[in-house]
C-alpha positions in Angstrom: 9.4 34.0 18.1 11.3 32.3 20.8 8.7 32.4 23.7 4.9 32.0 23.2 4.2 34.0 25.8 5.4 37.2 23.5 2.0 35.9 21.1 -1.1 37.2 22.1 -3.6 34.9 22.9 -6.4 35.5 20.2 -10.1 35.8 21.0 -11.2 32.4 19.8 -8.9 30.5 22.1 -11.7 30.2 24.7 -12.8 27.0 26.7 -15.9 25.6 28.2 -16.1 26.2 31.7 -17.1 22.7 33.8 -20.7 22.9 34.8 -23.6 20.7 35.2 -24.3 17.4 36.7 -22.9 15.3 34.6 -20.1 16.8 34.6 -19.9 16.0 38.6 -21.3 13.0 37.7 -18.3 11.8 35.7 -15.8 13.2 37.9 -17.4 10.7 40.9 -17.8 7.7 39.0 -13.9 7.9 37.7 -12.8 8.8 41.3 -14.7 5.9 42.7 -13.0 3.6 40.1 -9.5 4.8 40.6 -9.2 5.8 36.7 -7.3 8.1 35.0 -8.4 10.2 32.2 -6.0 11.6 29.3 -8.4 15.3 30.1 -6.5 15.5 33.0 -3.2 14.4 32.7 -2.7 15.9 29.5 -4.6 19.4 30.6 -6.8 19.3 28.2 -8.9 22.2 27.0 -11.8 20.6 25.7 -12.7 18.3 29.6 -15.4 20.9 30.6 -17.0 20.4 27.3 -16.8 16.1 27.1 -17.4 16.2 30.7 -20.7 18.3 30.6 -21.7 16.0 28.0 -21.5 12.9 30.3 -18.2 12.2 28.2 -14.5 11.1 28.8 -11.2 9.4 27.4 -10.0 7.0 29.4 -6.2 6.6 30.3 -4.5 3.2 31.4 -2.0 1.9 32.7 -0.7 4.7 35.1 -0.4 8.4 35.0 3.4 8.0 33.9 5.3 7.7 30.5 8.3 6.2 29.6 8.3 8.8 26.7 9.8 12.5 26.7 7.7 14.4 23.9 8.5 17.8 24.0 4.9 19.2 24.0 3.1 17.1 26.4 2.3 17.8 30.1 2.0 14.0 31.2 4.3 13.6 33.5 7.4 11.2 32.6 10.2 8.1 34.3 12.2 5.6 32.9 9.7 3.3 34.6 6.0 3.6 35.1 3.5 1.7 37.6 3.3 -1.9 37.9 0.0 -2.6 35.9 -3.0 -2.9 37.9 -5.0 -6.3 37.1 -8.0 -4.7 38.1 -8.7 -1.9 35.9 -10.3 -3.7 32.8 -12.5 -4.2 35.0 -13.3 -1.0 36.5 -12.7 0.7 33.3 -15.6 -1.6 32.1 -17.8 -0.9 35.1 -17.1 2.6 34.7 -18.2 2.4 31.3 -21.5 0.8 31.9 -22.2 3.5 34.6 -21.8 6.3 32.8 -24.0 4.4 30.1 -21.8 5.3 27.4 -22.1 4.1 23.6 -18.6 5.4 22.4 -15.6 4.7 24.8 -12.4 6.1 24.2 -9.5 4.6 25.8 -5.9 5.8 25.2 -2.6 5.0 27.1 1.0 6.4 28.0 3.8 5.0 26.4 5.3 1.4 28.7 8.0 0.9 26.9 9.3 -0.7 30.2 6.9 -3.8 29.6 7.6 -6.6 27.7 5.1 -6.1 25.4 4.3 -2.5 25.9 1.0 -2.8 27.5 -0.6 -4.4 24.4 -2.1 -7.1 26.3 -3.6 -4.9 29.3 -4.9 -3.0 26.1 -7.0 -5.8 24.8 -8.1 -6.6 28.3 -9.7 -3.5 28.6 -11.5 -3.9 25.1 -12.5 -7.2 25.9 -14.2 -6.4 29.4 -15.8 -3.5 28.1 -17.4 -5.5 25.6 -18.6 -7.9 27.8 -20.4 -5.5 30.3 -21.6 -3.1 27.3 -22.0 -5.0 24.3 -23.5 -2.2 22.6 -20.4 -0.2 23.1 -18.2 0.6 20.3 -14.7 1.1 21.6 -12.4 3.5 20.1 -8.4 3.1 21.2 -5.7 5.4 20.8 -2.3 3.5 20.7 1.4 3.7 21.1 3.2 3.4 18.2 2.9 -1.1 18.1 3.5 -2.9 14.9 3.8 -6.9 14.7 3.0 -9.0 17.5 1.9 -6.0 19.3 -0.6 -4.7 17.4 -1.9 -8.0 16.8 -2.8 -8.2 20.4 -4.8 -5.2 20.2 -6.5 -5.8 16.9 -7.4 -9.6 17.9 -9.8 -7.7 20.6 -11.9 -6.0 18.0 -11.8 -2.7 18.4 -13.8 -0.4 16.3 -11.6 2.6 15.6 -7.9 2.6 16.2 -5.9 6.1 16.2 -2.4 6.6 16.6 -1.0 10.2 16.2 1.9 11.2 13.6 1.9 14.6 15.9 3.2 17.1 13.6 4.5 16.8 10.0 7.8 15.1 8.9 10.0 18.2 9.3 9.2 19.0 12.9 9.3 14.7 14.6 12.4 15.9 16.9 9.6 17.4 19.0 8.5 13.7 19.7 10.5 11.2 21.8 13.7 10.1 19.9 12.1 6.9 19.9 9.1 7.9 17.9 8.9 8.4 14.2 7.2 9.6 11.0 7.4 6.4 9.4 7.0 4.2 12.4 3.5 6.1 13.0 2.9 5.0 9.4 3.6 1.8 9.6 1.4 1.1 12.6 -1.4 2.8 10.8 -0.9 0.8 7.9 -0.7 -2.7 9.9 -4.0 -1.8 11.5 -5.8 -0.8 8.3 -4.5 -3.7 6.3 -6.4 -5.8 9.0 -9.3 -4.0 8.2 -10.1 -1.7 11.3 -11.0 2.1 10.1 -8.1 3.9 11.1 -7.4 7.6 12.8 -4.4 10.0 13.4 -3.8 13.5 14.1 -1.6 16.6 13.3 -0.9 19.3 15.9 -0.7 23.0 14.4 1.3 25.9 15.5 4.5 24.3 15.8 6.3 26.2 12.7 4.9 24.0 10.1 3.8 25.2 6.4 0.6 24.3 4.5 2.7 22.3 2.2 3.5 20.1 4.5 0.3 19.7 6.4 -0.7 18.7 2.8 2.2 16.4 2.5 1.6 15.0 5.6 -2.0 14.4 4.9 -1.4 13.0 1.5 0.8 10.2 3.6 -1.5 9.5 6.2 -4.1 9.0 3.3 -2.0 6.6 1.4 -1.7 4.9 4.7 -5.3 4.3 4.5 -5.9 6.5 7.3 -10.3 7.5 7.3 -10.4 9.7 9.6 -8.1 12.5 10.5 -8.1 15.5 13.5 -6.1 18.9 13.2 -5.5 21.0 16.5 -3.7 24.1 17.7 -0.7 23.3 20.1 -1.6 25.0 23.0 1.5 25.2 25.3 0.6 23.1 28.8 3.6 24.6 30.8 6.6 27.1 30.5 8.6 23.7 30.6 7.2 22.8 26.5 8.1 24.1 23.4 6.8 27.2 22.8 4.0 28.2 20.2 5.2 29.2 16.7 1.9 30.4 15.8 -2.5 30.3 16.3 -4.0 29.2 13.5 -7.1 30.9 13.1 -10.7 29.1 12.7 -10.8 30.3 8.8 -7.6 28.2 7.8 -8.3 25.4 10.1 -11.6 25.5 7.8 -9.6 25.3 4.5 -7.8 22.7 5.8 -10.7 20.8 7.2 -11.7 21.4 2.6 -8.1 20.2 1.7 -8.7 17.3 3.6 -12.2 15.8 2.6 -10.9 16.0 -1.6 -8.0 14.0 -0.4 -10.4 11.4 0.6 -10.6 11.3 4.0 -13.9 10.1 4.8 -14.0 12.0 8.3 -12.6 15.7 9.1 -12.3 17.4 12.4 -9.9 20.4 12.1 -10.6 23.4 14.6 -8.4 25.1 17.6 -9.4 22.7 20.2 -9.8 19.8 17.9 -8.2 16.6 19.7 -7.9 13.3 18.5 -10.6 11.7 21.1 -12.9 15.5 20.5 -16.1 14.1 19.1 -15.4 10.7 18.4 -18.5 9.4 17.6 -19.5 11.5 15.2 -16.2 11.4 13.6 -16.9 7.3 13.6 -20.7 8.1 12.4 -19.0 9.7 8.7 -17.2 6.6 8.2 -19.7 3.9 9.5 -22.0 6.5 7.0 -19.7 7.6 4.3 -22.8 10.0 3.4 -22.2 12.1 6.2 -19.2 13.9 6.4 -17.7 16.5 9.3 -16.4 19.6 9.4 -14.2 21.7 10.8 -15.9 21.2 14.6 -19.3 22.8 16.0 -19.1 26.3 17.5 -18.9 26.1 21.2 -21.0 27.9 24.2 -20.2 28.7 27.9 -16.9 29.8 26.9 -14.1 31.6 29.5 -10.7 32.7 28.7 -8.1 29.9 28.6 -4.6 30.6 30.9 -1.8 28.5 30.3 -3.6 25.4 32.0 -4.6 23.4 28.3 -3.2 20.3 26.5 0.0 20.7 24.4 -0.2 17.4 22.6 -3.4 15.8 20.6 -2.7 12.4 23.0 -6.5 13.5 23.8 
């Protein structure tokens, strides 16, 4: 089908509502700090969930990327924000507020920096560390090899992620500039410095199950842990439309698939996102003897519209 909108919505496509006061509580303590998160920007359907739970992925340097993906609702320029020297700081204050033992932080694409924003990156990683030491710190990356990711890695983080999107067949809905085997190559370079390693595949885009499987098998030999399978949920009428909803029983069998390739950590459900559950996804490979699944039902539900993340930036 040429238009999503032609595909009925199935039943199990249904979202937390916000609620609580932690939810409010986040919402403050991220307003007060002048942070952005990737649950907004990106529209993603999972924030009244993460939020309720006192829970959110951080997003730095700007609310603009230098990047064009054809799924994503983050708004895009050739140029983005002059960095702000500050927000390591805040991002680490904000941090120790919210008391958290699992940070997320993730980025838009700065391709207009010299270095692409590595640097800021580790400055962020460091600071966090030293106002919660007790924090592990999970980072979702561009796509930086070399020099780059060194920067990064030199900072210790304990998870890094960085998303091969869809399979090989279907790239062109990622910026030209962005690549199967460049996505490989970064996750390779991280995990051959020894740092457990994360990517994610978005469903629904037209792709088969043999090359989910062929995709997986690659991110495996990659030495990618931990992996995250989602439904592309169209953010806007300006995004590629949906090709198809996976249904909860498949995104099960592929969550199966998954674990006897190896992968010591599984999320693969509808609203699975690369950030969705983080720690626990970091628990089955700190703990090889516990293993997730295909994603824990969900309560408080209301029907989703058209406002939910495309992409699995989150």
């Amino acid at each position: 089908m040429s238009d999503s909108m032609t595909i009925p919505k199935p039943s199990w496509l249904k979202v937390q509502l916000p609620h609580g006061r932690e939810w409010r509580h986040v919402e403050e303590v991220l307003a007060s700090k002048g942070l952005h998160t990737v649950c907004d920007e990106a529209r993603c359907p999972n924030k009244g969930e993460c939020w309720g739970a006192g829970t959110a992925t951080f997003m730095i340097m700007g609310d603009t990327c230098t990047r064009g993906c054809r799924f994503c609702a983050v708004k895009t320029a050739h140029q983005g924000q002059p960095l702000d020297p500050a927000e390591p700081l805040h991002l680490a204050e904000a941090v120790k507020v919210l008391g958290l033992k699992y940070a997320v932080i993730t980025s838009v694409d700065r391709d207009d920096l010299p270095d692409r924003g590595a640097a800021h990156f580790a400055a962020c990683i460091r600071a966090i560390r030293e106002l919660s030491a007790g924090t592990l710190v999970e980072v979702l990356i561009p796509d930086y090899v070399g020099t780059e990711l060194s920067t990064v890695l030199d900072a210790k983080p304990d998870v890094l992620a960085h998303n091969v999107e869809t399979v090989r067949r279907l790239q062109s809905v990622r910026d030209r500039r962005a690549s199967f085997d460049k996505s490989l190559q970064t996750l390779r370079e991280a995990y051959a410095a020894g740092i457990p390693t994360k990517s994610s595949l978005l469903l629904g885009l037209g792709e088969t199950e043999d090359e989910v499987l062929d995709a997986l098998r690659e991110l495996r030999s990659a030495g990618v842990s931990i992996v995250v399978m989602g439904q592309y949920l169209r953010p806007t009428p300006q995004e590629i439309p949906v090709t198809e909803y996976i249904t909860p029983t498949r995104f099960a069998e592929y969550a199966e698939k998954a674990r006897a390739l190896g992968f010591a950590s599984v999320i693969s459900a509808p609203f699975a996102r690369t950030s969705y559950h983080a720690r626990e996804a970091w628990g089955a490979v700190d703990n090889p003897a516990r293993k997730t699944g295909s994603g824990p039902r969900r309560g408080h539900e209301a029907e989703t519209e058209g406002n939910t993340q495309g992409g699995l930036i989150s």
